[in-house]
N, C-alpha and C positions, 0 to 999 in steps of 0.2 A: 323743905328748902325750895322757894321756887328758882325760874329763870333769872330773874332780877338781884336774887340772891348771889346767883353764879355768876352773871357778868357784871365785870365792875367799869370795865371802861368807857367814857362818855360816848364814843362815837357809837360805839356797838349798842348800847343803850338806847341810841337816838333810833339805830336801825330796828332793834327789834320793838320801840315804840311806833314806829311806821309800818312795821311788818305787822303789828294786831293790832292797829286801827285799819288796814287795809283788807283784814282779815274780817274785822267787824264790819265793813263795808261790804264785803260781797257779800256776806250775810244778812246784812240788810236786807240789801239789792232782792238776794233771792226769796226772802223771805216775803219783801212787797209781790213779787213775781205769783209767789204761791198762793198768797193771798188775794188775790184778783186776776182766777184765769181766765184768758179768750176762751167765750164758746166756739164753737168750732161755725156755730151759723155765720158770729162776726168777725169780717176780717181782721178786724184789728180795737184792743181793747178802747174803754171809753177815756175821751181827751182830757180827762182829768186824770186818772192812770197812766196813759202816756207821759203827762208831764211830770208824774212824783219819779215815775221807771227815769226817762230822759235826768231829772237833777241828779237821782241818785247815781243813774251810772258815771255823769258827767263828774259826779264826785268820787267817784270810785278808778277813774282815769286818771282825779289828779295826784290822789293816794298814789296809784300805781306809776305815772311817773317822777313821783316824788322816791319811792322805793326802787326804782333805778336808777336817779342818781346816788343815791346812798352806794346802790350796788357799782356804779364805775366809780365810786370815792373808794370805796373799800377795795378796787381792783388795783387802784392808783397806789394808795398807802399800802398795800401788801407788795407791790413792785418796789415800792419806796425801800422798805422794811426789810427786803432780801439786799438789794443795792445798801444799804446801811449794814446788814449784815456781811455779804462777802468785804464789805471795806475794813469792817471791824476784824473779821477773820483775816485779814491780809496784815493789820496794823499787829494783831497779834501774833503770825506766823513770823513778823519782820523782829518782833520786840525778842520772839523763843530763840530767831536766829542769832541775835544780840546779845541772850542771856548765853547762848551757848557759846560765841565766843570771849566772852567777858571771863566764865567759869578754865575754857583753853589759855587765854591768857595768864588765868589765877594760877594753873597748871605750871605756866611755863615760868611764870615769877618765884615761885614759889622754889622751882627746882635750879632756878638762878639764886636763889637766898642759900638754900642748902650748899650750891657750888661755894654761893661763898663763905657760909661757916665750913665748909671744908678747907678753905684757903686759911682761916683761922687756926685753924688747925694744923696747919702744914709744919712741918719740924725748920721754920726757918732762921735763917742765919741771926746771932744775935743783934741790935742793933750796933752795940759798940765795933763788935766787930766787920759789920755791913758798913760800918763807916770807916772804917781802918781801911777798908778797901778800895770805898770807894768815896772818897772824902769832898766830891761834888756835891751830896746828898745833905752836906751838913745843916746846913742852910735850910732844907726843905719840910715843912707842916707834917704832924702825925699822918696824914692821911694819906700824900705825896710820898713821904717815905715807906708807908706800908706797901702801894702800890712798888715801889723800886725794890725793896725787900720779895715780890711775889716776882716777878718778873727775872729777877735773878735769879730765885729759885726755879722758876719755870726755864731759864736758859740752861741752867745748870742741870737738870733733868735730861732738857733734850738733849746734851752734851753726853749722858751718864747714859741715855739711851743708844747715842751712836755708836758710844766706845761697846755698848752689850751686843747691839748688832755686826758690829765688825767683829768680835769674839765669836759670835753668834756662827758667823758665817766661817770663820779660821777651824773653829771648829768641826763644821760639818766637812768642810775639805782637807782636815786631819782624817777624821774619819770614810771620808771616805777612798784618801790614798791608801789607811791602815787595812781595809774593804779589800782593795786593789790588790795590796802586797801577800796577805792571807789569800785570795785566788791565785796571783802567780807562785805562792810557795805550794802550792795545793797542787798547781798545776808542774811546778818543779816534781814535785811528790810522784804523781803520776810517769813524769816522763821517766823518771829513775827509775820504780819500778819496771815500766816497759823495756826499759833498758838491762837492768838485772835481768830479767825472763828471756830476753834476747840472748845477752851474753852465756847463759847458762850453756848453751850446745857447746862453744868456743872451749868452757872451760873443762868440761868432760870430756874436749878433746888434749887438751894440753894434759889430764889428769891421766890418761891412760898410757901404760908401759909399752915399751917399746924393745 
């Protein structure tokens, strides 16, 4: 497999077509180089050598700056390519933040639907009788009346729960006078005894003959 096989993208393609003609250029270059050296007696090779050396390098400068601008396009589009990048990473950190509240909402809907088949469920008043009571309602759509049917039930709860807490509460200050009464009889308990162990000299005085 060569290089040309591994890369497939045009631009990179373009580069490393410039990068080995610039490569077969200095090779040239040096190869004219080796093949006609200065002797050392003369200064400088003959004018007809000079001129193939001077074209070839002058073509060998414009390879090489033709392989620099490749190299600042390729600096450019790699700048480009990260700026495209963090934006795309921002756009999907923004969409995960999205998903994650979509799936909290799905949560919270969800536990709102359950509330309300619980409300389905609630042991509530029958209708004929929800209207016997409250004969305003007559008048009003399946839907309106379910909601007056839960509401009532939910009053009547908090109703069932006030009357539990005032019970709630009777009784803990039952108990805790009956608390009270069990130490003062305890404490009666005490002082009688004290009092018998007391009186005991008293009465083996009166017990003794005279």
């Amino acid at each position: 497999m060569t290089t040309a096989d591994i890369v497939t993208d045009p631009f990179l393609r373009t580069v490393l077509t410039a990068s080995t003609t610039t490569q077969a250029q200095c090779t040239t270059l040096l190869n004219l180089a080796d093949a006609h050296p200065t002797p050392a007696s003369e200064p400088q090779p003959p004018a007809d050598i000079q001129l193939a050396l001077s074209r070839q390098q002058k073509l060998l400068h414009t390879y090489l700056a033709q392989l620099r601008g490749l190299n600042r396009d390729a600096i450019l589009g790699v700048r480009h390519t990260k700026q495209r990048t963090a934006e795309a990473r921002q756009e999907v950190d923004r969409l995960h933040l999205q998903l994650q509240n979509l799936y909290y909402e799905q949560r919270h809907l969800r536990g709102e639907i359950g509330g309300c088949e619980a409300y389905e469920q609630l042991p509530l008043l029958p209708v004929e009788e929800f209207l016997r009571h409250h004969p305003e309602h007559a008048d009003a759509d399946e839907d309106a009346l379910m909601v007056a049917r839960i509401n009532h039930e939910h009053a009547e709860r908090e109703a069932l729960e006030q009357t539990r807490q005032g019970l709630l509460k009777k009784k803990q200050s039952l108990i805790a006078d009956n608390k009270k009464r069990k130490e003062d009889l305890a404490n009666l308990d005490n002082d009688l005894e004290k009092f018998i162990d007391a009186a005991k000299p008293i009465q083996k005085t009166f017990e003794k003959e005279y």
